[in-house]
C-alpha positions as CSV (number, residue, x, y, z in Angstrom):
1,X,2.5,-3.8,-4.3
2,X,4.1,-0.3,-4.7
3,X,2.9,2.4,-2.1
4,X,1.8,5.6,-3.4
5,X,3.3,8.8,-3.9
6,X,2.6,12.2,-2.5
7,X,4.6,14.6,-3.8
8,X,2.1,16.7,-5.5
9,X,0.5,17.0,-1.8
10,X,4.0,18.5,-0.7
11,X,4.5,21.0,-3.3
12,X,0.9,21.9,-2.8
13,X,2.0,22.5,0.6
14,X,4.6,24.4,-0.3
15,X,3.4,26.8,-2.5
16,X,0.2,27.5,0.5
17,X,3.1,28.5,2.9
18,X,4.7,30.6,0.1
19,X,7.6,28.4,0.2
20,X,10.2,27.8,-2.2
21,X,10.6,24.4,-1.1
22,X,10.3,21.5,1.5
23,X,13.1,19.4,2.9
24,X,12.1,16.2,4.4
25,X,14.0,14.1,6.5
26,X,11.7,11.9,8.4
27,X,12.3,8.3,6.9
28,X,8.3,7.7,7.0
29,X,7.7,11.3,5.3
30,X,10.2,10.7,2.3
31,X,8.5,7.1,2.1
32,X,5.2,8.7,1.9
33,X,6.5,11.6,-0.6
34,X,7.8,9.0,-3.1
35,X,7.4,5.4,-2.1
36,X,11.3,4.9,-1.7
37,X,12.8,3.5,1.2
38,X,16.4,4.6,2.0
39,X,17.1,8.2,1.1
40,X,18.7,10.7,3.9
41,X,17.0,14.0,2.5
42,X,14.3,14.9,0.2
43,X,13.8,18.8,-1.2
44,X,10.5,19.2,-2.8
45,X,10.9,22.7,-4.3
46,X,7.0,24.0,-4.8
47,X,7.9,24.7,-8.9
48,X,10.9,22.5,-9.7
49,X,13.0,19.3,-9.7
50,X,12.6,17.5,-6.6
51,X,16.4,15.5,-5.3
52,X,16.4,13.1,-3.1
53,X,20.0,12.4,-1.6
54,X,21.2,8.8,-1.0
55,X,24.0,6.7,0.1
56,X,25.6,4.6,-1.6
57,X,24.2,1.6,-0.1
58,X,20.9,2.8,-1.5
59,X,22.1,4.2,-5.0
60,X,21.1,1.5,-7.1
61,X,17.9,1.1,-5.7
62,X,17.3,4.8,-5.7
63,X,18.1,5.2,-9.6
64,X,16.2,2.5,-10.3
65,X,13.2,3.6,-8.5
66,X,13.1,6.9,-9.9
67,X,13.9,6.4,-13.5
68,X,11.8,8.0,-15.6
69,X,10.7,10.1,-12.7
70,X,10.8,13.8,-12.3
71,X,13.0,13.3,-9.1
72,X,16.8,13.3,-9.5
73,X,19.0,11.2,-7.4
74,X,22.2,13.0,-5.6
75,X,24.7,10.8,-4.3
76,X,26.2,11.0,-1.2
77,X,30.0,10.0,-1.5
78,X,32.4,8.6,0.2
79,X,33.3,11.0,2.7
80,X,31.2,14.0,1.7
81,X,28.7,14.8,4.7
82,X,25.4,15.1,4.3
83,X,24.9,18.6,5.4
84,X,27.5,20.3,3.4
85,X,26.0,18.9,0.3
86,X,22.1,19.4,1.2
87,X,23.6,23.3,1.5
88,X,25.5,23.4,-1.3
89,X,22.1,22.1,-3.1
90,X,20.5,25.0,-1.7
91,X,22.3,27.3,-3.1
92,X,22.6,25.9,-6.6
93,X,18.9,26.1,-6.3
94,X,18.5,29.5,-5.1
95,X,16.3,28.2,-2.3
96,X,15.6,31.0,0.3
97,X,12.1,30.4,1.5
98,X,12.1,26.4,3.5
99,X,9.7,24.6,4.8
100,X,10.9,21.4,6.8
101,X,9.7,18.4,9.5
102,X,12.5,17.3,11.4
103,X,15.9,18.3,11.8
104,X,18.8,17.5,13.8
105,X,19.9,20.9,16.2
106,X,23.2,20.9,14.5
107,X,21.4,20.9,10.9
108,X,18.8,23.4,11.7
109,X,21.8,26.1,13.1
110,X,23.6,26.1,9.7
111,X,20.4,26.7,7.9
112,X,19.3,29.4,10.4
113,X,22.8,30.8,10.1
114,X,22.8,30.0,6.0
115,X,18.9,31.4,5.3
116,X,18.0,33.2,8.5
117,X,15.4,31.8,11.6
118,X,12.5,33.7,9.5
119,X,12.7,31.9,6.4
120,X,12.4,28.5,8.0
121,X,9.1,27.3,9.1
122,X,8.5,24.2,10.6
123,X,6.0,22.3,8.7
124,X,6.1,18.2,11.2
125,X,2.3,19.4,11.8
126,X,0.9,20.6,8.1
127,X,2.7,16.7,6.9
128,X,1.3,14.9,9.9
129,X,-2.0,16.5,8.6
130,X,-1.6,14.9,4.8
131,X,-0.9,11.7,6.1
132,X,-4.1,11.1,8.4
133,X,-6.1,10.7,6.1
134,X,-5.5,7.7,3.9
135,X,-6.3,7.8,0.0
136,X,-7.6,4.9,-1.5
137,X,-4.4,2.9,-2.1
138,X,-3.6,3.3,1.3
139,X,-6.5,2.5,2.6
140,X,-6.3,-1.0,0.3
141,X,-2.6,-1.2,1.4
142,X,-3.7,-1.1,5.4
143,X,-6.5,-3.1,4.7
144,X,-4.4,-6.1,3.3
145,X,-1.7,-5.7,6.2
146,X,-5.1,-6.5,8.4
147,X,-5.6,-9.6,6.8
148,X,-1.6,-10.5,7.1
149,X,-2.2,-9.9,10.6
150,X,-5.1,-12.1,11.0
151,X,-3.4,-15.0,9.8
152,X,-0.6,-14.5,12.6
153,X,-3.4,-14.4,15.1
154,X,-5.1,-17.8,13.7
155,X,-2.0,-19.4,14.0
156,X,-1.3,-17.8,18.0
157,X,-4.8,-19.2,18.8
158,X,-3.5,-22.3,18.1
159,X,-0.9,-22.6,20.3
160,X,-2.5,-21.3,23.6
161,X,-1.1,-24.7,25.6
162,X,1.1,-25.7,28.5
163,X,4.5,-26.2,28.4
164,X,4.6,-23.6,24.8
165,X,7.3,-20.8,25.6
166,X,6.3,-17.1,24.5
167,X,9.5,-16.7,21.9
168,X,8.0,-20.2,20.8
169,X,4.9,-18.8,19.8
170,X,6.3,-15.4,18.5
171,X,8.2,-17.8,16.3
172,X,5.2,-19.4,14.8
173,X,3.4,-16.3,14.5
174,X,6.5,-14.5,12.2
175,X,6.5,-17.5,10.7
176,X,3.1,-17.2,9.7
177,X,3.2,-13.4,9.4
178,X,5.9,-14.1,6.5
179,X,3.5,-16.9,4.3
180,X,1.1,-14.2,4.4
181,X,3.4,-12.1,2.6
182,X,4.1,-9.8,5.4
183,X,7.1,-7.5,4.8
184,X,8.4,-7.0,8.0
185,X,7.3,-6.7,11.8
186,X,6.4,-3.2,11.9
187,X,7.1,-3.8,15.9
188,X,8.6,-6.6,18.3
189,X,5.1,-9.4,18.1
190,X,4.4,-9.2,22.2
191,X,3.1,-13.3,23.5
192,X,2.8,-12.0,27.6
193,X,1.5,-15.2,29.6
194,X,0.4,-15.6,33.0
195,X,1.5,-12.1,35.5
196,X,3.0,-10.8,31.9
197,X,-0.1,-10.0,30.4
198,X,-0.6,-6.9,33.1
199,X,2.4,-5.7,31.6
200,X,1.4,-3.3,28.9
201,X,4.4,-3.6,26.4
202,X,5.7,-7.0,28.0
203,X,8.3,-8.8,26.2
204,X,8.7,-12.1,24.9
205,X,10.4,-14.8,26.7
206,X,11.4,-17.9,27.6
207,X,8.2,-18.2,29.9
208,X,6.3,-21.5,29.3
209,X,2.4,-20.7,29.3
210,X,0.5,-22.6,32.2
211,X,-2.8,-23.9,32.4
212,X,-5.3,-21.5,33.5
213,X,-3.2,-18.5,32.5
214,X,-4.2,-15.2,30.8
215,X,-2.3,-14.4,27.3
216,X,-2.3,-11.4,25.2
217,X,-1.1,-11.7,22.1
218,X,0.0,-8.3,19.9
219,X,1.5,-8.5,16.5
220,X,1.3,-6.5,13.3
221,X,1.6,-7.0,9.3
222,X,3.5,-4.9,6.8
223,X,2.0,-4.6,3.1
224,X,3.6,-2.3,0.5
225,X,5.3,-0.2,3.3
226,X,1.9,-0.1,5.4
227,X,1.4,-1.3,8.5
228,X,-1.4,-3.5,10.3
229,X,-2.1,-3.8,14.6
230,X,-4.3,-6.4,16.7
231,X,-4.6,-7.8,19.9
232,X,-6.1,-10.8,21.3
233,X,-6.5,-12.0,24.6
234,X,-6.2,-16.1,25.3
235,X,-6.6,-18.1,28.0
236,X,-4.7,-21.6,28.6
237,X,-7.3,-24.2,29.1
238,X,-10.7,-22.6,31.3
239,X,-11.1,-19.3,32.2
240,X,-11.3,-18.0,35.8
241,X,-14.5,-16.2,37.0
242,X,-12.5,-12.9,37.6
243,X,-10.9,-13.4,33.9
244,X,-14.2,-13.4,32.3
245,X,-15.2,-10.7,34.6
246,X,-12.3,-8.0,33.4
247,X,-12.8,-9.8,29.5
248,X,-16.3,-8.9,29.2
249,X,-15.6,-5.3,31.1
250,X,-12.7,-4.8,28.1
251,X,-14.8,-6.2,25.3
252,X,-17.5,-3.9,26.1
253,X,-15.5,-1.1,26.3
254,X,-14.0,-1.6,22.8
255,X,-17.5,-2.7,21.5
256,X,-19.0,1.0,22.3
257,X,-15.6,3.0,21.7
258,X,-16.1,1.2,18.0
259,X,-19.7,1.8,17.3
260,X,-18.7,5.5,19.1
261,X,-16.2,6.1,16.0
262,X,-17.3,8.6,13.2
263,X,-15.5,11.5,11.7
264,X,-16.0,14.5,13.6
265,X,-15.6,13.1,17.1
266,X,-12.9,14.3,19.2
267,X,-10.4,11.9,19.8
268,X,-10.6,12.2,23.7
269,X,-14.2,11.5,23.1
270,X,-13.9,8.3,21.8
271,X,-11.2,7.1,24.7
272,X,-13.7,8.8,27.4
273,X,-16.7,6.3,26.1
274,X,-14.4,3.1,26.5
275,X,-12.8,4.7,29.8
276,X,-16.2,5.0,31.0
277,X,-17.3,1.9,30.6
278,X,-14.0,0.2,32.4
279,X,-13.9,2.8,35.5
280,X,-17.7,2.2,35.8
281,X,-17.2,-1.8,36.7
282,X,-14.2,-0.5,39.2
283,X,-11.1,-0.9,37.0
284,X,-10.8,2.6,35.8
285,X,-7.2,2.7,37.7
286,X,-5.7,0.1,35.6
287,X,-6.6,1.1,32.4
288,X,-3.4,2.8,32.2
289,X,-2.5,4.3,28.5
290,X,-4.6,5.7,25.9
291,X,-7.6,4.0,23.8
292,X,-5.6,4.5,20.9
293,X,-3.2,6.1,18.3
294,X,-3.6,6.4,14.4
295,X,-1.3,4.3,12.3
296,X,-0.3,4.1,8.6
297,X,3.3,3.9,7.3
298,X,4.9,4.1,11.6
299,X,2.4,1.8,13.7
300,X,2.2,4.8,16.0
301,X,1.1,8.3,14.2
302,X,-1.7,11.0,15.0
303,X,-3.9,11.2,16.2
304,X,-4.0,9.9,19.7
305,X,-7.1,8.4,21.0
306,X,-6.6,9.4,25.0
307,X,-7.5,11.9,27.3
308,X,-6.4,15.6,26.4
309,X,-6.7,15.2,22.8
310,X,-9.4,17.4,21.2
311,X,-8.3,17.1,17.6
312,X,-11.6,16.0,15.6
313,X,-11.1,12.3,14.0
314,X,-11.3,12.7,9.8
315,X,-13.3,10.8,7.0
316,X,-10.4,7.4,6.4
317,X,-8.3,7.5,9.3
318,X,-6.6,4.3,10.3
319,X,-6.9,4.0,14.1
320,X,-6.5,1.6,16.6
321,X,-8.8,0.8,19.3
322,X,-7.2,-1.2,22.0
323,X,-8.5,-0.9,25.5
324,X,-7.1,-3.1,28.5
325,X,-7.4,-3.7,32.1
326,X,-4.2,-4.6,34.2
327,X,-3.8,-6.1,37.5
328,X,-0.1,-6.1,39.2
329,X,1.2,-9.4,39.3
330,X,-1.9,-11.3,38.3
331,X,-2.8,-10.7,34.6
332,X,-4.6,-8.4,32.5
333,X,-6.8,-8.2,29.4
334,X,-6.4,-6.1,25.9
335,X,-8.0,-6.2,22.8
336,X,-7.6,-4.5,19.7
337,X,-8.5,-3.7,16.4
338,X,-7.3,-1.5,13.5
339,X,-10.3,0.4,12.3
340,X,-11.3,3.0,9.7
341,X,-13.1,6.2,10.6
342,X,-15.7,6.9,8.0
343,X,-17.9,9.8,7.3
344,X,-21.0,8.1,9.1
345,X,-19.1,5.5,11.1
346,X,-16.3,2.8,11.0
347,X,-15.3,0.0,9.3
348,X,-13.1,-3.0,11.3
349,X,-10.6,-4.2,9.2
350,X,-8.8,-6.8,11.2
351,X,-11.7,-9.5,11.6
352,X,-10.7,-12.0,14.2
353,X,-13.0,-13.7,16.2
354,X,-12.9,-12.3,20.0
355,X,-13.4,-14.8,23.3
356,X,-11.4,-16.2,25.6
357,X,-11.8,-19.5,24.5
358,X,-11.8,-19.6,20.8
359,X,-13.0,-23.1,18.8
């Protein structure tokens, strides 16, 4: 499925500023300008032809994306450097006035030195703004990298048995991932057994699960260029007293962040109602990151759901909800669910069964 485009958004954006153009060099934002994978630079002039420059690794696929597209395609030769041409493109445009997200210290002293520090004006937080919230392919896009994702995780539940190594099971689960239709692993699936699981971002290894052991299991689906998250915690055979204990105390704590989420509610808000609930039972010191962080094209984007953040959540945000509970060298507990803000409430999207023990 193709993604959408946004490119009337940026010239809107533009033109507010009293701009003469954007350039865009975030790979996500030129993504989310045009759908195209693979271009250096964008300039989105707020009345004018938009040029995206490309490699020549990506020319084909860039002329045959944009055909019969307002946007021209500029090719980066053979020993031209990227810079030199985005300025001599500057020039031929008559660009004085530019708005930009990103830039490398090197690129943003020639355009100082070319335009002047006062007709630049930095624009990563006006873009992060448009891509919150989610329009309604975006939202179907997200919604279907969910579903991706839940066939991973019936597949992990599977294979919760002794003897099973965690790249074994990561295996499966790509496997799996990729017969859904998945489009890549938006980041490294995490299978943490036994003492692993208290290890937030543990990584995969040759670890064989043993009986009686904790397992998270983390993993993620891409559909047209949109990305999914969930996490489920496992355990090998029966569960331990004090493993139900900290399970329930987690699943709570997601269960009332969740039913917490509407638009309009500050992000630290939400975190503070799960964080609550966790350092109520005792475990508030090892609930150690945030509650959560927005996702959409990049698996981590605003806004963050942790303490400190006062931004107000928006009507179709994409946001994970993800609390945990850690204990050093023994195990720990997360689960996690991608879930979209509504005006009156929330919708889960990923739709997994939680437990334990599953049937």
């Amino acid at each position: 499925m193709k993604a959408p485009w946004h490119l009337r958004e940026f010239r809107s954006l533009a033109s507010g500023k009293e701009l003469d153009a954007i350039l865009i060099s975030r790979p996500s934002n030129i993504f989310y300008a045009t759908g195209f994978k693979g271009g250096s630079r964008l300039l989105v002039p707020a009345d004018g032809e938009p040029v995206i420059l490309v490699g020549g690794v990506d020319l084909v696929a860039a002329q045959e994306h944009f055909s019969g597209t307002p946007v021209k395609v500029e090719h980066i030769k053979l020993g031209e450097k990227l810079d030199d041409l985005m300025l001599k493109l500057l020039k031929e445009t008559g660009i004085k006035k530019l708005g930009f997200d990103e830039l490398p210290l090197k690129t943003y002293s020639r355009l100082v030195k070319e335009l002047g520090r006062g007709n630049l004006t930095d624009l990563n937080g006006p873009i992060w703004d448009l891509r919150k919230s989610k329009d309604k392919l975006e939202r179907e896009l997200v919604r279907k990298a969910c579903q991706m994702a839940v066939k991973g995780m019936e597949i992990a539940s599977e294979l919760m048995e002794p003897s099973r190594t965690e790249l074994e099971i990561v295996g499966e689960i790509e496997e799996a991932l990729r017969k859904a239709g998945s489009e890549e692993h938006p980041f490294n699936i995490i299978v943490a057994s036994g003492p692993n699981s208290a290890l937030p971002h543990a990584r995969a290894s040759g670890r064989e699960l043993k009986k009686g052991e904790l397992v998270i299991v983390d993993l993620g689906a891409t559909c047209g260029g949109y990305v999914s998250d969930i996490t489920r915690t496992f355990v090998v055979g029966k569960p331990e007293g004090w493993q139900e204990e900290i399970y329930h105390i987690v699943r709570e704590a997601q269960e009332k962040a969740i039913m917490a989420l509407r638009a309009g509610l500050k992000a630290s808000e939400v975190d503070k109602v799960a964080r609550s609930v966790i350092e109520e039972a005792g475990y508030g010191p090892y609930f150690i990151h945030g509650l959560g962080h927005g996702l959409g094209i990049e698996v981590h984007e605003p806004p963050r759901l942790a303490p400190g953040f006062e931004e107000a959540l928006g009507v179709n945000y994409t946001v994970t909800v993800e609390p945990g509970i850690y204990l050093p060298g023994k195990g720990g507990v997360r689960v996690e669910d991608t879930v979209l803000v509504l005006e009156d409430g929330r919708e889960v999207l990923t739709e997994f069964p939680y437990g334990l023990e599953l049937p």
